[in-house]
Every structure is written in C-alpha cells, then in structure tokens.
N, C-alpha and C positions, 0 to 999 in steps of 0.2 A: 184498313185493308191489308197493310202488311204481317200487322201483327195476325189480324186471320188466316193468314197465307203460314207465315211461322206457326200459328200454332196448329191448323192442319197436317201440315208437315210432320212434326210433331211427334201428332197421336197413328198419325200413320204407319210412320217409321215404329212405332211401337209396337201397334198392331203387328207389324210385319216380323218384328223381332221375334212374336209372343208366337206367331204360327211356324218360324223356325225352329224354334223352342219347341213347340207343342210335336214339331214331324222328327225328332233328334229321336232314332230307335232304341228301345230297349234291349240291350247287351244282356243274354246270359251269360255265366260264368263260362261255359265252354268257348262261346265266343271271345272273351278276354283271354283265357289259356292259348286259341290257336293264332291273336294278334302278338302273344308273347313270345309264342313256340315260332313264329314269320321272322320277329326282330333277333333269335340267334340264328336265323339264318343268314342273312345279310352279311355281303361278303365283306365290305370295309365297317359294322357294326351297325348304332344305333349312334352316330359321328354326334350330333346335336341334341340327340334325347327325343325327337319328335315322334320316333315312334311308343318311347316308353310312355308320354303325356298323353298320347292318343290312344293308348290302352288305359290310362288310369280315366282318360274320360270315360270310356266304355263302362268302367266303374262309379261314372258318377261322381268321378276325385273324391269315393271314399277309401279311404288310406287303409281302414281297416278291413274295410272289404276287397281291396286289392293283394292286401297282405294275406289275406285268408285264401285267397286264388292261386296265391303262388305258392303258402306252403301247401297245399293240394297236388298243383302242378308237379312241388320241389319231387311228392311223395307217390305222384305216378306214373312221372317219367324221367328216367334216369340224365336222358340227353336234354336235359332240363334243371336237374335238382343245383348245380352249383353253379349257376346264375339266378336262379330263382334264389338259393343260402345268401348270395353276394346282396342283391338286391332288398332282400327284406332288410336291411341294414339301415337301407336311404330311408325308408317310407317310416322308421321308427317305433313302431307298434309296439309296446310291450307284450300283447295277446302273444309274439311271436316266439319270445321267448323261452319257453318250455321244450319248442319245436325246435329252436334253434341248439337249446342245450341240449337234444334231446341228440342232436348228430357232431357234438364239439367234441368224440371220444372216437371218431370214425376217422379212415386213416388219408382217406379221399378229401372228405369234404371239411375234417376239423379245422384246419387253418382258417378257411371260410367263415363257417359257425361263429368263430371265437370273432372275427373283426364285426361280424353283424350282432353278437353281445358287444362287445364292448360300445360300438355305433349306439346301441338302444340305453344298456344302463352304466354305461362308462367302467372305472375300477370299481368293484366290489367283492369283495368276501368270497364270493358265489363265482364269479368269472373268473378270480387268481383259481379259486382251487379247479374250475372246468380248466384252466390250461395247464396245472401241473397234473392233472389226469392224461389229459392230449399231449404233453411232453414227454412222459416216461411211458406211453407204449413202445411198444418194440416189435410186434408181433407182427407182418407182411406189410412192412412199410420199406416204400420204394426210395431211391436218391430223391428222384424229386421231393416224396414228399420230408422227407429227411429235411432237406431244405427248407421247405414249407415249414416246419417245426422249429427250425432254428430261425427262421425272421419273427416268428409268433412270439417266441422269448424274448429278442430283443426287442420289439416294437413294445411289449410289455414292461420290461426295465426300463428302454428310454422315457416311456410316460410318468412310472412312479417316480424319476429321477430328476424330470423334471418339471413338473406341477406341484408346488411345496402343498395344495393341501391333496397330494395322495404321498405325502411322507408316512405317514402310520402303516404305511404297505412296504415301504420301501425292503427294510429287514428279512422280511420273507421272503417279497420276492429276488432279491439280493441272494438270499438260500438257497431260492427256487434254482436259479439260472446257475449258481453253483456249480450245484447237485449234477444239473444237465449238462454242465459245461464234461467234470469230472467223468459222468458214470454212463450219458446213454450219446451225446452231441459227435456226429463224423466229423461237420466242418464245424471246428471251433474256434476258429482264427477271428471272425468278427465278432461272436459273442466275447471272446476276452479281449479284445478293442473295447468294446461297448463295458466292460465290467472297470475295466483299466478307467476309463473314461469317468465311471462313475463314483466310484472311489478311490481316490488318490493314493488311501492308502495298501490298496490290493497291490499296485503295479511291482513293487518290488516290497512281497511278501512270502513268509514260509505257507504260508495259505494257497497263494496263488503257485507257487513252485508246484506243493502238491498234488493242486488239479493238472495241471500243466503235464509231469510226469505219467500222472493215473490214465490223462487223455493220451499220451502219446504211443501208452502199449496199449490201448483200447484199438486207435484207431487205425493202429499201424496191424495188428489184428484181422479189424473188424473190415478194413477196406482194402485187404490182402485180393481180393477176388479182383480187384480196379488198379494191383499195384502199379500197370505201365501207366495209369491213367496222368492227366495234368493237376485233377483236383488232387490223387494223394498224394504227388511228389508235393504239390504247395501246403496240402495241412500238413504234412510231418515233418517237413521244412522249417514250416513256422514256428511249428511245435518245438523242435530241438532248438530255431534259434533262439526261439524265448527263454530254454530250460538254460542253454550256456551260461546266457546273459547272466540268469539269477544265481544260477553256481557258483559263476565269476567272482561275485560280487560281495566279498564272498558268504555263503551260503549261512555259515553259523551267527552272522551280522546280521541277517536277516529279522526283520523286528515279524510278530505272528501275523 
C-alpha cells in the first residue's frame, strides 16, 4: 500500500509538473526587448541577475536567440545599445561577432565592443588590429572616452603579458601601446606603469625617454583647454618627473 501511495504521488507530481510546463507562455521577441529595456531601469540594477535569467527564460535559455534580441535591441535603441554591447559578451555567441566588430571603431560604444570580442574569441589577429583601429581614432572623442581607450590598451598588454601562450602577440602589441602611449594617449601615466611593468627593459631606456618626451609636448598641448584641471597638473607632472629621472641618469648611458 505504500509503495502505491509513493508511486501515485509520483506520477502526479509529474502530471502536474507537465501542466506547468505546458501553461509557461510563449515570449515574443518584443516581449524579451521590453523585460530588458525594465532591467535598465532599476534604480539599484539587476543586484543578483534574477532579472537578466528571467529574460533569457522568456528566451527559452537559448543563448543564441537572446543574443540576436539584444543585438536588435543594441541597434534600435540607443538608451539600450551599450548594455545590450556589454552583455552580449556573457552569453558568448560567436553569431555576435561581426555585430560586435561592427561597432569596436565607434567612439561611444568601442571600449565595450572590444571586452565583448575579447569575452567570445579571446586574443586573436582580428581583435588586436579591431583595437589598434579603436586606439588611434581621434576624431570627437570625449575625456571620458579618452579614458575608456586608454584601459582598453592596458587591459590588452596585461593579457599578452601575462598568459605565455599569447606571447606571439606580445611584440606588436608591445608597439601597439607604444605608439599610443607616444603619438595619441592624454593620460599616459598608467599605460607606461603597465609598459615599465612589462618589460624590464623599457623602464630606463632611450626608447622609453622618447615616448615620454613626444608625450609630454603632445599632452601639455593637447590638454591646454583643462590646464587648471587636477588630471593635467598629474599627467605632466608625471610626465617631467619621469623624463628627469632618465636625463639624470645620465641620458647618453642609456642602453635603446
């Protein structure tokens, strides 16, 4: 009798499972857009994720179907597109890709784009040169995203510099952030921390003097519009104390 009892039980709870199942509504796609468009509204975020989960249910937890929802959303509504860039990162798609590179030259949402490539296909070929495109703009780009450009570099070096198998990168991108430190970077003060850091032999070089110099009439220049500001007394600060140091030191000792 128990066991009848258990195994009624059972098939019931089953049944009942199967009729929850069967009443769980079918989510359009606009209905997933406006579960997503709710969760940036939320004044303290999405704290636990519960809403992003409960949107990718509406998806049916397909990944790739959520992904295709948001670059939709990223691309038809602005108060949308760079958390919709951020997030296609998590869900992984490679479908997103194309979409993703297709805004990593944009002066907004580039930053973005490049960490949701990197998130899908890690270092490759293809994502150094999408960030040395996204570094050397110059054309209507704000301090912020100034900034936004210059973590992109170093989040970039620190990776090739430290996972040995993305050594075969290293050199270039090693050039890359150079290049940016010398010819286009405002605040250069942590990118040549981060270069110092990476090669031993930069920190007291006729190399690293170079850039150093090239940087400090660039920025002393280019951030003439901010001079009372706090950021340029600190980069040209930093700048001159750096160039002293390697003068000092002295200058024609300098190994290249």
């Amino acid at each position: 009798m128990y066991r009848m009892c258990v195994t009624a039980l059972t098939v019931a709870s089953c049944l009942v499972w199967q009729m929850v199942v069967a009443q769980e509504p079918e989510y359009s796609d606009a209905d997933i857009k406006e579960k997503y468009a709710f969760i940036s509204c939320l004044i303290h975020g999405d704290e636990n994720g519960s809403h992003i989960r409960k949107a990718l249910r509406m998806a049916d937890n397909d990944t790739n179907r959520f992904a295709r929802v948001l670059r939709e959303l990223a691309a038809e509504s602005t108060n949308q597109t760079k958390r919709a860039i951020r997030d296609l990162g998590l869900f992984k798609t490679p479908e997103s890709l194309p979409f993703l590179y297709s805004y990593s030259t944009n002066a907004v949402y580039g930053a973005e784009a490049l960490k949701s490539i990197f998130a899908i296909e890690g270092v490759t070929s293809n994502s150094v040169a999408a960030t040395q495109r996204y570094l050397f703009m110059t054309n209507g780009i704000s301090y912020k995203e100034e900034d936004e450009k210059s973590d992109a570099c170093i989040d970039l070096a620190k990776k090739v510099c430290s996972d040995p198998s993305l050594i075969s990168f290293r050199p270039a991108v090693i050039a890359m952030a150079s290049d940016f430190q010398r010819d286009v970077e405002l605040m250069p003060n942590a990118l040549d921390m981060t270069l110092c850091d990476a090669d031993a032999s930069f920190r007291f070089s006729k190399r690293r003097l170079g850039i150093l110099q090239r940087a400090f009439q660039r920025v002393s220049t280019d951030l003439e519009p901010v001079a009372a500001s706090t950021c340029y007394a600190f980069q040209t600060n930093y700048l001159a104390n750096a160039i002293n140091e390697l003068v000092a030191y002295p200058e024609a000792n300098l190994p290249d």
